[in-house]
Residue frames as qw, qx, qy, qz and C-alpha x, y, z in Angstrom:
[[0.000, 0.887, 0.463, 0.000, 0.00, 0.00, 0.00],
 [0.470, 0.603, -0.074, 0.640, 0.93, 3.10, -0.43],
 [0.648, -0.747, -0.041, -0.143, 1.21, 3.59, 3.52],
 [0.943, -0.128, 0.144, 0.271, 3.54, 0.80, 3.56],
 [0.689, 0.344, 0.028, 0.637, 5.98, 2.17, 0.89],
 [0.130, -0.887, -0.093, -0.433, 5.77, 5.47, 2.68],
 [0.852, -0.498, 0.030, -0.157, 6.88, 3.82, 5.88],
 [0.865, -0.303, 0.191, 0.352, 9.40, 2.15, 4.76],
 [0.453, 0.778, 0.156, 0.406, 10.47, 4.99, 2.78],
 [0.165, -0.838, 0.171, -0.491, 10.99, 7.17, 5.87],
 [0.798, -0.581, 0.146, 0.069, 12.18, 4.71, 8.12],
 [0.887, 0.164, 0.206, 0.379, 14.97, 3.81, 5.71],
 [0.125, 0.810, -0.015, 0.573, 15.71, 7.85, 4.80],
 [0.639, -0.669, 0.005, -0.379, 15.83, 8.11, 8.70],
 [0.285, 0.386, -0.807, 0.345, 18.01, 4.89, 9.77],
 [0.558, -0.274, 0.326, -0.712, 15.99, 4.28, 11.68],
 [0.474, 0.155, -0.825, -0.266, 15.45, 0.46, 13.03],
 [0.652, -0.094, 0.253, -0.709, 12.02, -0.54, 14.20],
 [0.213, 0.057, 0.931, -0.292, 11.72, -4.02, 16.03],
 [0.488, -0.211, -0.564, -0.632, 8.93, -5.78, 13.91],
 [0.419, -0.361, 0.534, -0.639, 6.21, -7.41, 16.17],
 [0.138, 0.006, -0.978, -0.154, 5.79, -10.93, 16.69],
 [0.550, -0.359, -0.246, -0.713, 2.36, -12.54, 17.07],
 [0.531, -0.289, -0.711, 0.360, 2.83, -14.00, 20.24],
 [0.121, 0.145, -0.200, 0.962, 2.74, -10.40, 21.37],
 [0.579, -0.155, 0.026, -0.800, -1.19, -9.83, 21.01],
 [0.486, -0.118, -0.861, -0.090, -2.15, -13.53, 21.83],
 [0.238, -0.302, -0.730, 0.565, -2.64, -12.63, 25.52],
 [0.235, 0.227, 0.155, -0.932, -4.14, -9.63, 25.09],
 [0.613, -0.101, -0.564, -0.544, -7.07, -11.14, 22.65],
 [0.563, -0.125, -0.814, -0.069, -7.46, -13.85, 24.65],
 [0.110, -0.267, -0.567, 0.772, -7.84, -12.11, 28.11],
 [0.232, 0.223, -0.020, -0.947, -10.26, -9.07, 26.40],
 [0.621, -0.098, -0.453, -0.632, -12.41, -11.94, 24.80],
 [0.498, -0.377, 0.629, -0.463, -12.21, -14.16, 28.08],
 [0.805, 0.291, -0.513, -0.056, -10.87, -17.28, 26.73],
 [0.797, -0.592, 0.104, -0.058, -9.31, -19.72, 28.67],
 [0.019, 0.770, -0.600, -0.217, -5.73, -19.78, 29.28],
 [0.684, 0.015, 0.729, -0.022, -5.63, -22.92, 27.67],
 [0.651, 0.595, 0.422, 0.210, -6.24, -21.45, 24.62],
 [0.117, 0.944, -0.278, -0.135, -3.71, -18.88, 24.95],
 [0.284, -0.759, 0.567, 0.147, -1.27, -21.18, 25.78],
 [0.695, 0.321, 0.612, 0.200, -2.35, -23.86, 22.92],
 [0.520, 0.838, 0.111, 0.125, -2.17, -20.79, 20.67],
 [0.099, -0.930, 0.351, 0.038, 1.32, -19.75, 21.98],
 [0.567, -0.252, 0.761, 0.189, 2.85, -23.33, 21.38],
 [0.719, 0.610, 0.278, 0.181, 1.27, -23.54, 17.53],
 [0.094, -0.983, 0.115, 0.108, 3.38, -19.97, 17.57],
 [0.276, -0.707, 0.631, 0.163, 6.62, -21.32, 18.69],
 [0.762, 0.014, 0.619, 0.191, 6.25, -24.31, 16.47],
 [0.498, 0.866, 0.015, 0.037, 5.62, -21.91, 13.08],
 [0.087, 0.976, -0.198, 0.026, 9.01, -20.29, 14.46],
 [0.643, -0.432, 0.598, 0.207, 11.14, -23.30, 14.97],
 [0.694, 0.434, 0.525, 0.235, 9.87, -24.88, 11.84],
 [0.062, -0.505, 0.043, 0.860, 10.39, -21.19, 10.26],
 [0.182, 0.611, 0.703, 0.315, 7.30, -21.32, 8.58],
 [0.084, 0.289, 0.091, -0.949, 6.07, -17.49, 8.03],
 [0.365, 0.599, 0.712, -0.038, 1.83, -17.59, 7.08],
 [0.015, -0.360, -0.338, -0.869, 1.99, -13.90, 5.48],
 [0.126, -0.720, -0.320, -0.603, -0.07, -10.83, 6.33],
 [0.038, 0.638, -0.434, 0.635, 0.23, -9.33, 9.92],
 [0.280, 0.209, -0.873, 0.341, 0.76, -10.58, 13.15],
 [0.402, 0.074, 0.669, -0.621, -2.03, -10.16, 14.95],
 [0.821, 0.162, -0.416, -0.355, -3.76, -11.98, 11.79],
 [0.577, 0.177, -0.795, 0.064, -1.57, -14.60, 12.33],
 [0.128, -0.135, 0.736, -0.651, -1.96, -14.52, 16.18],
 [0.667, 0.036, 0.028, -0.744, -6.01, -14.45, 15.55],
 [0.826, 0.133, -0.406, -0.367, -5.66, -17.59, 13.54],
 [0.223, 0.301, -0.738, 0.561, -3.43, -19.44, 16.22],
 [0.299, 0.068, 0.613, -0.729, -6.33, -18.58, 18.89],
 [0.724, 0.183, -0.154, -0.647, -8.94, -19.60, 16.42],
 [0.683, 0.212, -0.688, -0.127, -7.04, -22.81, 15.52],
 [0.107, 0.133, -0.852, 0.495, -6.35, -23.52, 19.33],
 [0.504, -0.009, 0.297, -0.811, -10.29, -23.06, 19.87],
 [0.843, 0.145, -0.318, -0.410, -11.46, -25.21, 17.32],
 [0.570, 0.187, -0.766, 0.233, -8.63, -27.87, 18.77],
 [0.131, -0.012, 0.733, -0.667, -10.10, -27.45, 22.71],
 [0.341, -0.424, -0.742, -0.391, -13.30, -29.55, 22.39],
 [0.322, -0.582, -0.713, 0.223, -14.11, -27.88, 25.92],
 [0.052, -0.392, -0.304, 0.867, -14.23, -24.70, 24.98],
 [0.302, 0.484, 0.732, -0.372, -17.22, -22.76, 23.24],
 [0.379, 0.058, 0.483, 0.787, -16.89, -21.86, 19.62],
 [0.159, 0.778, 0.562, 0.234, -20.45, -20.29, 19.19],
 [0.113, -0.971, -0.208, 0.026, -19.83, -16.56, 18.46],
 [0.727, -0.465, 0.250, 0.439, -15.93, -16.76, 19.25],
 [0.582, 0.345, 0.409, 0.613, -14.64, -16.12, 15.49],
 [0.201, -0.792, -0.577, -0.007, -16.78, -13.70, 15.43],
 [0.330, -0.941, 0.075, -0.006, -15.62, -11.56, 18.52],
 [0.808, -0.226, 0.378, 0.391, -12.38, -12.55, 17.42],
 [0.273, 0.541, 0.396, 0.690, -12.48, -10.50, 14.36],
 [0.153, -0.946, -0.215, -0.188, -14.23, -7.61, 15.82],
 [0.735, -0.662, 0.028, 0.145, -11.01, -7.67, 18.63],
 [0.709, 0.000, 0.449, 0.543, -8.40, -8.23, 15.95],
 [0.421, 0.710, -0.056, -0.562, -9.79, -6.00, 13.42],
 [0.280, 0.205, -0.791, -0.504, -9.30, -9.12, 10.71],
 [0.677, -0.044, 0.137, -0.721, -12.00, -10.52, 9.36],
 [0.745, -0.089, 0.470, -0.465, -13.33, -13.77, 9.66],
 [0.743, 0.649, -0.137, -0.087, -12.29, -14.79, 6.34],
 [0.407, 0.747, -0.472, 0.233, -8.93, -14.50, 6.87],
 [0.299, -0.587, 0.587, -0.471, -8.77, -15.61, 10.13],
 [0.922, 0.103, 0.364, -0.080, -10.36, -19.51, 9.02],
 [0.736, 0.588, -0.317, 0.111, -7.74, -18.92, 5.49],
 [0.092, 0.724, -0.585, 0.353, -4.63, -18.15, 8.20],
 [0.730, -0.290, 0.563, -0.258, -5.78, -20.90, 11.02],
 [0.937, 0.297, 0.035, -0.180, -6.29, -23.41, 7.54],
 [0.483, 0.783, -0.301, 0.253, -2.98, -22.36, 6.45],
 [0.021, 0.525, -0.759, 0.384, -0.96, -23.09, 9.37],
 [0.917, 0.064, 0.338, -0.204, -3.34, -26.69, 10.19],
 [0.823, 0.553, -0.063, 0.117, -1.76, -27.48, 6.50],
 [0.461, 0.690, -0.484, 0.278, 1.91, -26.57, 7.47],
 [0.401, -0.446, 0.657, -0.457, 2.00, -27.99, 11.12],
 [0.443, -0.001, -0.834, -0.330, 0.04, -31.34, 9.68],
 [0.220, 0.060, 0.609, -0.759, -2.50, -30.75, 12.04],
 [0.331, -0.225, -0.832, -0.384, -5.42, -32.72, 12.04],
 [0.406, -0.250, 0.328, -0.815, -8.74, -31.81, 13.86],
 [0.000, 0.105, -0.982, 0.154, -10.69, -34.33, 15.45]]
């Protein structure tokens, strides 16, 4: 976008070197603010560290990627309560719902995760 090229236009003009953020970063925060259980933070913070061992990278921004992480760890915790959850997950995230079932699919498919 033409945000983006701006951005990195001035940071680079500048020198300037700006720590990207990982998506482990917003896990907690989503996951507290939509009152999940930590169970699904910390199922979504182990998919995380496996992406980053494996050095898999899903594409588009981190808290996407975080979203889908907490989505995929929901759909994988048969005791917790999916109705609505995407949802307020999107709303929380600002990504939508779309993206957040492509990004969860997308890292199911590189982790060989298999839902039960």
């Amino acid at each position: 976008t033409q945000f983006r090229s701006a951005y990195n236009k001035l940071k680079c003009g500048l020198g300037l070197k700006i720590k990207s953020l990982e998506p482990q970063q917003f896990v907690f925060r989503l996951a507290s603010e939509l009152a999940f259980p930590n169970s699904v933070s910390s199922r979504a913070i182990q998919i995380l560290q496996e992406l980053r061992m494996r050095k898999i990278f899903i594409g588009g921004s981190p808290i996407g990627t975080a979203a889908a992480a907490i989505w995929l760890a929901i759909t994988l915790s048969p005791e917790v309560r999916r109705k609505g959850a995407l949802i307020s997950l999107a709303r929380a995230s600002g990504v939508s719902p779309n993206t957040i079932r492509r990004h969860a699919e997308k890292i199911m498919q590189k982790l060989g995760i298999q839902r039960k």
